[in-house]
C-alpha positions as CSV (number, residue, x, y, z in Angstrom):
1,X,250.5,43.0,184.1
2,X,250.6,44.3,187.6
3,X,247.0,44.9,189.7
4,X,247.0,47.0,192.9
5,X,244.1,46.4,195.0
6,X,243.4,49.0,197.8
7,X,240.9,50.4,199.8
8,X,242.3,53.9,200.4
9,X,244.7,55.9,199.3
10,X,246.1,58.4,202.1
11,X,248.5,61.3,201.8
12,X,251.5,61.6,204.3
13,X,249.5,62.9,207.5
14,X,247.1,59.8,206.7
15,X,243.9,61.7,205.1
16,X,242.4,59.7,202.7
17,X,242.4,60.9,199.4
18,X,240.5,58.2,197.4
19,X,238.9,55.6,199.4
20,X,236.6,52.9,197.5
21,X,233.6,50.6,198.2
22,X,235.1,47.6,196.9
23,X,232.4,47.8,194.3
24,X,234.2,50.3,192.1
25,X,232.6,53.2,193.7
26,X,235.4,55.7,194.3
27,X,234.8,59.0,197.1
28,X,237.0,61.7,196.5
29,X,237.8,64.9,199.1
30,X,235.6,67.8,198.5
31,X,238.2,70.0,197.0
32,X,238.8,67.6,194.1
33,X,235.3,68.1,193.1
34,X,233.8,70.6,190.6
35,X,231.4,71.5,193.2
36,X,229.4,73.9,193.8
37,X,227.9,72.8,189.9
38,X,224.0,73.9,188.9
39,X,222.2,74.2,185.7
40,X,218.9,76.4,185.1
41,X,216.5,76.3,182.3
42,X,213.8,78.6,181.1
43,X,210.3,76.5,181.1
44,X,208.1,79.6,179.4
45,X,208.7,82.4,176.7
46,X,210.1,85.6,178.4
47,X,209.0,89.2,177.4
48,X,211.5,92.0,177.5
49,X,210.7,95.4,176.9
50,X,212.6,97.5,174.1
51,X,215.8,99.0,175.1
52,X,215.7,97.7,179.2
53,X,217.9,95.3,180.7
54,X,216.1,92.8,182.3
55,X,216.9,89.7,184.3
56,X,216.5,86.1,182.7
57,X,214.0,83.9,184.5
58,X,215.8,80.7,184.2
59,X,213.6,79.0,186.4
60,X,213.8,75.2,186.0
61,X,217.0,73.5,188.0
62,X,218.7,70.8,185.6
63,X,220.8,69.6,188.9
64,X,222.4,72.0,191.8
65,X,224.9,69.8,193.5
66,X,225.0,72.4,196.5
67,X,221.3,73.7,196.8
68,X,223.0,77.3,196.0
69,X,220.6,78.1,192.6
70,X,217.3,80.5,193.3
71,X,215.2,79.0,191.1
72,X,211.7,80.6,192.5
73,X,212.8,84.2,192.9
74,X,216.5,85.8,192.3
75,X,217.1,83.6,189.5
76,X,220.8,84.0,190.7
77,X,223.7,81.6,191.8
78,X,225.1,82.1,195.3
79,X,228.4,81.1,196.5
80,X,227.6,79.0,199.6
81,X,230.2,79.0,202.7
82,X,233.5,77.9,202.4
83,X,233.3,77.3,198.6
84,X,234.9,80.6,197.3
85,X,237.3,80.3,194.3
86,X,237.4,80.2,190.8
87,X,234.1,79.4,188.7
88,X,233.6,78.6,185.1
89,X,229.9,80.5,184.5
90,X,228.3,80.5,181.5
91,X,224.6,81.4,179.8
92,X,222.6,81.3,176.4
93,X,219.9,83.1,175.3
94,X,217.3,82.4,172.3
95,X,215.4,85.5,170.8
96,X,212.2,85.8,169.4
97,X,211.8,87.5,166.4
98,X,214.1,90.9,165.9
99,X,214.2,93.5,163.4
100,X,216.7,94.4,160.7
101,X,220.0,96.6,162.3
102,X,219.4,96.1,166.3
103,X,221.0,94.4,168.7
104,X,221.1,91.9,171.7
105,X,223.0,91.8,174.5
106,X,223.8,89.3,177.1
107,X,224.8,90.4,179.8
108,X,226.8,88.3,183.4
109,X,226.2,90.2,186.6
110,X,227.7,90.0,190.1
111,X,226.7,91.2,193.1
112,X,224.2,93.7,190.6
113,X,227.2,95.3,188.7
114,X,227.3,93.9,185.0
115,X,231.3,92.4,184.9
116,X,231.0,90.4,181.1
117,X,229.3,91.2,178.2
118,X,228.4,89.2,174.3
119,X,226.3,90.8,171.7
120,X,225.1,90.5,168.3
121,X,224.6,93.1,166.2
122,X,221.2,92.7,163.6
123,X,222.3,92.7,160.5
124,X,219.9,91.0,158.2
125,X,217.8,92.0,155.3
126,X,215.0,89.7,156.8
127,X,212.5,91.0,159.3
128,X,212.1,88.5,162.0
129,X,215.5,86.6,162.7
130,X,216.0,84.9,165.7
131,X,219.5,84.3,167.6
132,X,221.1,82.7,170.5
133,X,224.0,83.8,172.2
134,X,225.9,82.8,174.7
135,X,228.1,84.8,177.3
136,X,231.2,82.6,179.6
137,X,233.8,83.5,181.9
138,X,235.8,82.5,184.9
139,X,235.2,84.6,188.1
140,X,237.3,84.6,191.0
141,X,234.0,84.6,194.0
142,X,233.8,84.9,197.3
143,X,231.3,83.5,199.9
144,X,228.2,85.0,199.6
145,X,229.0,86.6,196.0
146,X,225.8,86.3,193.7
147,X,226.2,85.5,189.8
148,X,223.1,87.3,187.5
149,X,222.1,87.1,184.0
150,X,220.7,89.9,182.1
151,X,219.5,90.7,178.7
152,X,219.3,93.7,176.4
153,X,217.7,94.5,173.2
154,X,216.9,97.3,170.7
155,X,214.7,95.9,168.5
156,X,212.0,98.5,169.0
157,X,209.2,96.5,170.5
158,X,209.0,94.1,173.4
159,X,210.7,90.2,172.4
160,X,210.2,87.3,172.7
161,X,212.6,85.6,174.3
162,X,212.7,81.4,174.0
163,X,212.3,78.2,176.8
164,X,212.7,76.1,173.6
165,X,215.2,73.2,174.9
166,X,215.9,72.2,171.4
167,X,217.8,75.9,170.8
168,X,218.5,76.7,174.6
169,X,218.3,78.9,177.2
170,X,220.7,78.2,179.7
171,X,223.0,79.6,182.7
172,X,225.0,77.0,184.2
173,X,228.5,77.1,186.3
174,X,230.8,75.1,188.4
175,X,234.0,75.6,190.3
176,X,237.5,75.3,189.1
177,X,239.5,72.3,190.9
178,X,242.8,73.7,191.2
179,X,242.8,76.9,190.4
């Protein structure tokens, strides 16, 4: 059995790369991180209107590693400077009770023009069915590049839509390392 003990690791130039504590605590570079990385909740029910596309008020931060999630008032992820590249984003959505043949959908948006789309299509003999669906993609974003999320129904009257943590509402994202 062999052990090697360092302190740093460094590259040719002599950057470090991996530098430890001594106490097992390891710091990486920046660009190995998946940072930028934030989380959002809903913490109350949301009403949407029949047939309008409205924005999801995911307003309770689970963590935001960069401080680039508006929880108060956009409700929107912002690339912060010097962290463009590729993102994995993603987002649920729990409805409230929706009539027989409509449908849902859940809608990404960037910079306010819709670029990903999931739906579900009502098909149910029972009035009152409630659904969660979820929406993901990798986006290549630049600086200053904001990520929305947006819902759609036609279930003829206003809905419901759930903060229940149990069944989720989420949008959540971080960047890719190496991509």
């Amino acid at each position: 059995m062999s052990i090697l003990k360092v302190n740093t690791i460094q590259d040719k130039g002599g950057n470090a790369i991996i530098s430890s504590d001594g106490a097992g605590t390891l710091t990486l570079p920046s660009d190995l991180k998946n940072t930028p990385a934030f989380a959002a909740k809903m913490s109350a029910a949301q009403s949407i209107s029949n047939d309008t596309s409205t924005k999801i008020a995911y307003n309770t931060e689970v963590f935001d590693t960069d401080s680039a999630y508006d929880n108060s008032t956009n409700y929107r992820f912002t690339v912060p400077s010097d962290k463009a590249g590729k993102y994995f984003i993603g987002a649920s959505v729990r409805s409230g009770s929706v009539t027989d043949t409509k449908k849902i959908n859940l809608l990404l948006f960037v910079n306010g023009s819709e670029i990903s789309e999931h739906f579900a299509q009502v098909v149910s003999s029972n009035s009152g069915e409630q659904y969660t669906l979820g929406v993901f993609k990798v986006l290549d974003l630049s600086v200053a590049d904001y990520v929305e999320v947006f819902v759609l129904h036609q279930s003829g009257s206003s809905v419901s839509f759930s903060s229940s943590s149990s069944i989720g509402s989420y949008f959540y994202g971080y960047k890719l390392i190496g991509a």
